[in-house]
C-alpha positions, -999 to +999 in steps of 0.1 A: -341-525-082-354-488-088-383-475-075-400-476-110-394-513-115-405-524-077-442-506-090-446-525-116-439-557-097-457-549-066-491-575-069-502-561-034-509-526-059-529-524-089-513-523-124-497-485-126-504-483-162-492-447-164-456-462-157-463-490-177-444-478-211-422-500-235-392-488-222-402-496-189-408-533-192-372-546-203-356-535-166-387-546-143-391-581-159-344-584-153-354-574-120-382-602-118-364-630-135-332-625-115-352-619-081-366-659-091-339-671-101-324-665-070-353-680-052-349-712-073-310-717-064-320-711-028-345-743-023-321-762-047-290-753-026-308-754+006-332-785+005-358-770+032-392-797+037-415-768+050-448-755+030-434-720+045-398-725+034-404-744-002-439-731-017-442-692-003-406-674-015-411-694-051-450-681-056-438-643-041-413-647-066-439-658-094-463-630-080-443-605-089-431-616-121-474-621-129-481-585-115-457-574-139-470-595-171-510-587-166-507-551-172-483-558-200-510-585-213-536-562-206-526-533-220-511-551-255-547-567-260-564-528-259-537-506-261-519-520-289-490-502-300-459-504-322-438-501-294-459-519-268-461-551-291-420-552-295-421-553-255-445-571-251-432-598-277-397-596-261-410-600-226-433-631-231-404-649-250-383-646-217-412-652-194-416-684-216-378-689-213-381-684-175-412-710-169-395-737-188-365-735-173-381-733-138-406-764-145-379-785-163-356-780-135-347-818-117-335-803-082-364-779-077-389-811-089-374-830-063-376-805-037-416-802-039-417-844-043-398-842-007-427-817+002-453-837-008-443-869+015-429-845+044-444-856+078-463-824+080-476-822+049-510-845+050-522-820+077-520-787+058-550-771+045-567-784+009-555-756-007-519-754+003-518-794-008-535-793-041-515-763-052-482-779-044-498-816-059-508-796-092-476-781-092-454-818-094-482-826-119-475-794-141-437-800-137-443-839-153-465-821-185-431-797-190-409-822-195-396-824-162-387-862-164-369-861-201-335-869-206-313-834-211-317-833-251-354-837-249-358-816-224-341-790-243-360-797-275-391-793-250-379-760-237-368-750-274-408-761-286-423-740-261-404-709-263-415-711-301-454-718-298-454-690-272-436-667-302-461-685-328-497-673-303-483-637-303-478-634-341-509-651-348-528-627-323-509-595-338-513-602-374-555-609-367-555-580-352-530-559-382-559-576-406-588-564-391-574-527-385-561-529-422-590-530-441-621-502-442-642-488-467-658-451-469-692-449-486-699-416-497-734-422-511-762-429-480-781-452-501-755-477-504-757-480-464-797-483-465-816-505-435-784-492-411-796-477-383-791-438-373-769-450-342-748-476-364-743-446-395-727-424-362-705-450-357-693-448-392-695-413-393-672-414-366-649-441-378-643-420-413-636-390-393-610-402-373-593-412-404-598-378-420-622-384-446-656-371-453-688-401-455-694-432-434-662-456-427-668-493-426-645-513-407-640-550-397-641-545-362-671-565-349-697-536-340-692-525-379-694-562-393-721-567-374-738-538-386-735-542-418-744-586-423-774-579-405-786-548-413-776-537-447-799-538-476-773-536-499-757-572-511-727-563-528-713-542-496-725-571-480-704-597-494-674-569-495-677-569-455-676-606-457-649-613-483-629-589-463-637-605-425-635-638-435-601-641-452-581-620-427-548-628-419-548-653-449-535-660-485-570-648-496-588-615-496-578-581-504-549-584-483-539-621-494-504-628-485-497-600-463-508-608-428-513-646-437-514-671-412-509-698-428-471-708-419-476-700-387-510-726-381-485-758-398-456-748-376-482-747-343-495-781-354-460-795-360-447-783-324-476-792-305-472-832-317-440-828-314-442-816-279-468-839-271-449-870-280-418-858-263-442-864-232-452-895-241-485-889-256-500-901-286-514-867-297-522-828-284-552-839-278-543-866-249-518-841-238-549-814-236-571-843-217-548-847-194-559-814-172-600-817-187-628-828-167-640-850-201-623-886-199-609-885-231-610-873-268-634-902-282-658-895-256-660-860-266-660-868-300-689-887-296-708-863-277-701-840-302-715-856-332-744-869-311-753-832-303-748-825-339-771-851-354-797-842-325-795-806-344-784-807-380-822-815-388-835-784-371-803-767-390-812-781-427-854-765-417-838-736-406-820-731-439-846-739-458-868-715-445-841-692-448-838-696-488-876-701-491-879-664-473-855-645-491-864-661-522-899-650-520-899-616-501-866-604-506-856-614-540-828-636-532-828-663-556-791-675-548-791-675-512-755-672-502-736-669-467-735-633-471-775-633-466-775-649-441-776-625-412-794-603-430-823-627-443-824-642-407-834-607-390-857-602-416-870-637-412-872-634-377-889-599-377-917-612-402-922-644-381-919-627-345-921-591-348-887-587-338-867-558-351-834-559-334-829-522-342-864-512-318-849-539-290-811-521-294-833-487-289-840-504-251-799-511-245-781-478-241-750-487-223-753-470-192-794-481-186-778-519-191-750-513-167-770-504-138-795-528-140-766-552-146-751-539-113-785-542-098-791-579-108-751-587-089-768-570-055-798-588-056-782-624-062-751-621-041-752-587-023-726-569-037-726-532-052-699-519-077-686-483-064-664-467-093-632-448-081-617-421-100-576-423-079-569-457-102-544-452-129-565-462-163-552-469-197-579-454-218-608-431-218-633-460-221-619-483-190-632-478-155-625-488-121-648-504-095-646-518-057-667-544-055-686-545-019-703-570-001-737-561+020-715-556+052-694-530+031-663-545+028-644-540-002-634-578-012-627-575-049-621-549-076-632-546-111-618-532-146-647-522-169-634-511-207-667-522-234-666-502-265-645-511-297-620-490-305-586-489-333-558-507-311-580-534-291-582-568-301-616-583-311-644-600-290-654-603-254-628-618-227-623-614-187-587-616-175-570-612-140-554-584-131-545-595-096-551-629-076-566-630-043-532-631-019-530-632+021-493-638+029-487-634+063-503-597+080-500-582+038-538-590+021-546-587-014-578-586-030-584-604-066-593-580-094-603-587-127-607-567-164-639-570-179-632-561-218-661-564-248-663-543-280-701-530-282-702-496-301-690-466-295-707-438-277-711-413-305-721-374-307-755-381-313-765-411-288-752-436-266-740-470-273-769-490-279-765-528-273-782-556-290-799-583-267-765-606-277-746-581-262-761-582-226-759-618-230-720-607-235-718-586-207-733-613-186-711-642-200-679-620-188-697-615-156-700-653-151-660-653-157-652-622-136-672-637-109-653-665-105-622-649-101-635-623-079-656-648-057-621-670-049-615-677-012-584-695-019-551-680-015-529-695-039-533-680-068-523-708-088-553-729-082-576-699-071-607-685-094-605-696-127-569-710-126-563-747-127-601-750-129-606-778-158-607-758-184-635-779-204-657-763-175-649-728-173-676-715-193-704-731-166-706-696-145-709-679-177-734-696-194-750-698-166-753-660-161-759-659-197-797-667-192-808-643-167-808-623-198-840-640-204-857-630-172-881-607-173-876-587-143-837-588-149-840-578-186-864-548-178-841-536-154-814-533-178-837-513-200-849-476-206-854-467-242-825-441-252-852-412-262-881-418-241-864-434-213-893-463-216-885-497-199-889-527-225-925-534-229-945-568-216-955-572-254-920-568-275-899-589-245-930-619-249-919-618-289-878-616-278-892-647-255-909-668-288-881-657-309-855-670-282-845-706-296-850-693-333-825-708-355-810-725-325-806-760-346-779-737-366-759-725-338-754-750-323-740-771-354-716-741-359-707-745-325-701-783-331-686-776-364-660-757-345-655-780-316-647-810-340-624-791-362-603-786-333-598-819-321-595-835-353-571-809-365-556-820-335-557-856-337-541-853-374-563-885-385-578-856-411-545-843-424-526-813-409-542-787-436-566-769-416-585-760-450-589-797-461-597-805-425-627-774-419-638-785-456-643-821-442-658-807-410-689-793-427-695-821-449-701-836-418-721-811-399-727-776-414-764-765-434-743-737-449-710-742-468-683-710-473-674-705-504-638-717-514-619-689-509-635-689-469-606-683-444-621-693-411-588-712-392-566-685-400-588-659-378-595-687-352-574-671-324-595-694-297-572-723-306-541-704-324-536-678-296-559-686-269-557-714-245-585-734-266-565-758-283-579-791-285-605-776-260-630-758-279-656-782-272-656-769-232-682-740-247-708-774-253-693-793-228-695-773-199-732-757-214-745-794-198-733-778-162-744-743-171-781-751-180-789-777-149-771-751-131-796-724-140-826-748-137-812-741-098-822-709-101-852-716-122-866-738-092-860-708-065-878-682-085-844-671-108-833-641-090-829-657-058-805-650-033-803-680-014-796-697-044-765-678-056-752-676-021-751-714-027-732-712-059-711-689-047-700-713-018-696-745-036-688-733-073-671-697-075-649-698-041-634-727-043-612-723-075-596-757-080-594-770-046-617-797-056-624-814-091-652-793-110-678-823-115-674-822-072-679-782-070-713-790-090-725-816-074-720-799-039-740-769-056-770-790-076-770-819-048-764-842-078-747-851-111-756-828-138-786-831-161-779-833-195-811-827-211-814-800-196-794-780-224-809-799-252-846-779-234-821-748-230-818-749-272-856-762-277-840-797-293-866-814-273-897-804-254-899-801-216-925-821-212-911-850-231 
């Protein structure tokens, strides 16, 4: 193995993303593959019954082959390139290859079974047990215990949806980047903000052309649906957003995703009844904390009924509004943003452009960096010797109040050409102790706010510090871990259905007073958000909450039912049916929503959507914790640091929580969280 190739395996180093070029990949990854393959024919040939022996050369082996594949990930999802996304498509097929064959493989099964009844084995710690009892379990849900031909269709199936995520991913992304629009004439971008006509100043500019550029990356959408006074570019933007990577739009045909969401479908069933289940959904359940798809079902449309009511008043306030003070007769989805900020202005005195004026980037950061001291004593101390991708990303140690450095952080928020849309935390490296050689865990923290332009700084919205805090929730529980085996550690093999409870959970500190004033000083005057304008943000808080929540819903049963099939496989028919159900406003025909859904198409969502609601019941009894101990409290985050955030998936979820809360979570408490009923009912 060269020198070159041992870097970019090494997980005791962080990803050397200067080395970390297309044709660099190809050789490294040989090097990993063949490097466990040999481990593999080793414990076949050899039989050894030792935790040491059996479970520590196979997961160095799969260390090195994940150091390798995060800063390939990493770097495809923000750096995207011609050449990078050939690599990186190459390299996950054989990854795919490589995992199937490893977890389909009889001998090695039967080597961890012998493991797992071994003499020694009851007395090893909880984590060295659990990760070798998830492990048999995983081999069983890969098709370990089908005959050769199914197992080979299995291996065939998986190598193929893996394929199926990446092109669904890439052409999203080829959609989003292939569309813009340069206004020339200022008027047509009237009710846009200074900051957000930089950003499009900018955007035309780098394209070399004269005028404002609109785009469909988020920032720009977002920009434009809520802010625009014009309608017609209005429902351009939308037309344009919500048919990407679809047979409709101005780019019908050309990225569509269309083939690619039936063949998913098809080789998900397939693959689920290969193992014996009647459905993906009962294959998805079989690693969730919910019992079972009807159960969820049924909490869904409960929590939909509980809010469609508030939806349909919200609506009709909506229409009633633009009808009579904006002269919008034929209210449309297009309006919606935009009549809502007006709506909510008028009723609250909200203008989101004066609260974005509160947000520049770097006065949100350090109060965000101040609020992670005061609740669990740690301090983020940027280093400028760590290889970096891009001009935007940073590099932090994170330090605990005894000044150790126990964790590390990647930091990359601003949208830019090349980087996939929306807000996500991924690891970069696990938390490892093998023998005398330590590792510390390290995450990426990636969102796409605006750009930093000429004239000013990024200014966020108050959604986006809710963002930036939602990642944090994420990033924490990676970088909190205390387990060292990576493969139950942080967020991995954590029921997925309640990942999202540490962030949603940090997500409402962006409600506190003294947290959100923190994170403020006005970009001109340097003014911290006033008493007065954060009391309206307070009254406005749970405005139009009855319609989020229904799209939320509306999303969650979509994909189980697409799941289940009993709707028909045409994800079209199937959203169509969806809204009849729960939705206050209906798309108009031509509406592409599945085919940008990337959650459930590319992500590891798929017939797990509903986790956002279903672990929001943990998330907002969890805050009422802090709520109780005066919200920034640092005994209180000490305690969910213990019980929740350290200890990865040593224990079941519904266990973490209760050891944290000192019971069973409260439901209610996030129908109060949305206002759906009072607090003193």
């Amino acid at each position: 193995m060269t020198v070159a190739a041992q870097n970019l395996l090494d997980p005791m180093a962080l990803p050397p993303f200067a080395d970390l070029t297309s044709d660099a990949i190809p050789p490294a990854l040989d090097a990993a593959i063949d490097r466990h393959r040999a481990v593999v024919a080793t414990l076949v040939a050899e039989r050894p019954t030792t935790f040491a022996e059996v479970w520590l050369p196979l997961e160095r082996a799969t260390n090195a082959i994940d150091a390798l594949w995060s800063g390939v990930s990493h770097l495809q999802g923000v750096a995207d390139t011609p050449e990078l996304r050939a690599a990186h498509a190459e390299a996950q097929k054989r990854i795919v290859e490589n995992n199937v064959q490893v977890s389909q493989n009889r001998d090695l099964y039967d080597v961890l079974v012998a493991l797992s009844v071994s003499p020694d084995f009851a007395s090893l710690g909880d984590a060295d047990r659990i990760a070798v009892e998830n492990a048999i379990r995983d081999f069983t849900l890969s098709g370990v215990a089908l005959d050769p031909a199914e197992r080979d269709r299995f291996k065939a199936n998986s190598i193929e949806l893996s394929a199926l995520a990446n092109a669904f991913g890439s052409a999203v992304l080829d959609a989003t980047q292939a569309w813009g629009e340069t206004i020339t004439d200022p008027r047509i971008l009237s009710g846009v903000s200074d900051v957000d006509l930089a950003m499009f100043r900018e955007a035309a500019a780098a394209v070399g052309e004269d005028g404002w550029r609109v785009t469909l990356q988020q920032p720009s959408v977002a920009a434009i649906l809520t802010f625009a006074e014009n309608r017609d570019l209005r429902a351009r933007v939308y037309h344009a957003y919500h048919t990407r990577a679809s047979d409709q739009g101005p780019h019908a045909g050309q990225f569509d995703n269309s083939d690619r969401i039936a063949r998913i479908l098809e080789l998900r069933h397939e693959a689920a009844e290969l193992l014996g289940f009647t459905d993906p959904v009962a294959w998805s359940f079989a690693t969730k904390m919910a019992p079972n798809g009807a159960e969820v079902l049924a909490f869904l449309r409960d929590l939909g009924a509980r809010a469609k009511p508030a939806a349909e008043r919200d609506v009709a306030e909506m229409r009633a509004f633009a009808a009579a003070e904006l002269g919008i007769a034929d209210f449309s989805p297009w309006d919606a943003g935009y009549v809502a900020d007006r709506l909510r202005r008028a009723r609250y005195d909200v203008d989101e452009q004066t609260v974005r004026g509160y947000f520049p980037v770097d006065r949100v950061t350090a109060g965000w960096q101040t609020l992670l001291d005061r609740l669990f004593g740690i301090r983020l101390i940027e280093r400028n010797d760590v290889s970096l991708y891009h001009a935007d990303a940073r590099y932090f140690d994170v330090v605990d109040d005894g000044g150790t450095t126990f964790a590390g952080l990647y930091l990359d928020l601003h949208a830019r050409a090349g980087k996939r849309g929306g807000a996500w935390m991924d690891q970069a490296r696990p938390r490892l102790a093998d023998g005398d050689a330590v590792r510390v865990p390290v995450a990426y923290l990636v969102c796409n706010f605006a750009p930093n332009s000429e004239d000013s700084p990024a200014l966020l919205s108050h959604s986006d510090v809710t963002t930036l805090l939602h990642e944090t929730g994420h990033c924490l529980h990676h970088l909190f871990t205390r387990v060292d085996r990576p493969s139950i550690a942080g967020t991995n093999g954590f029921e997925w259905d309640a990942i999202e409870l540490p962030s949603q959970l940090m997500e409402d500190f962006a409600w506190d007073r003294d947290v959100l004033t923190d994170m403020s000083g006005h970009h001109v005057t340097g003014d911290r958000l006033p008493a007065e304008l954060f009391e309206k943000m307070i009254a406005a808080r749970r405005f139009q909450a009855g319609m989020f929540i229904v799209r939320q819903v509306e999303f969650g049963l979509f994909d189980l039912l697409l799941h289940l099939g009993t709707m028909g496989s045409d994800p079209v028919e199937v959203i169509k049916a969806v809204r009849e159900e729960v939705a206050v406003i209906h798309p108009p025909e031509w509406h592409r929503f599945p085919h940008g859904f990337s959650h459930i198409f590319a992500g590891g969502y798929a017939a797990g959507y509903y986790g956002y609601l279903w672990a929001e019941q943990l998330a907002a009894d969890g805050f009422a914790a802090f709520v109780e101990a005066g919200v920034v409290d640092r005994a209180t985050g000490d305690r969910l640091r213990k019980e929740v955030l350290s200890r990865g998936a040593t224990r079941p979820a519904a266990d973490s929580f209760r050891a944290f809360r000192g019971r069973d979570a409260d439901p209610t408490a996030m129908l109060f969280r949305h206002g759906l009923i009072r607090e003193d009912a």
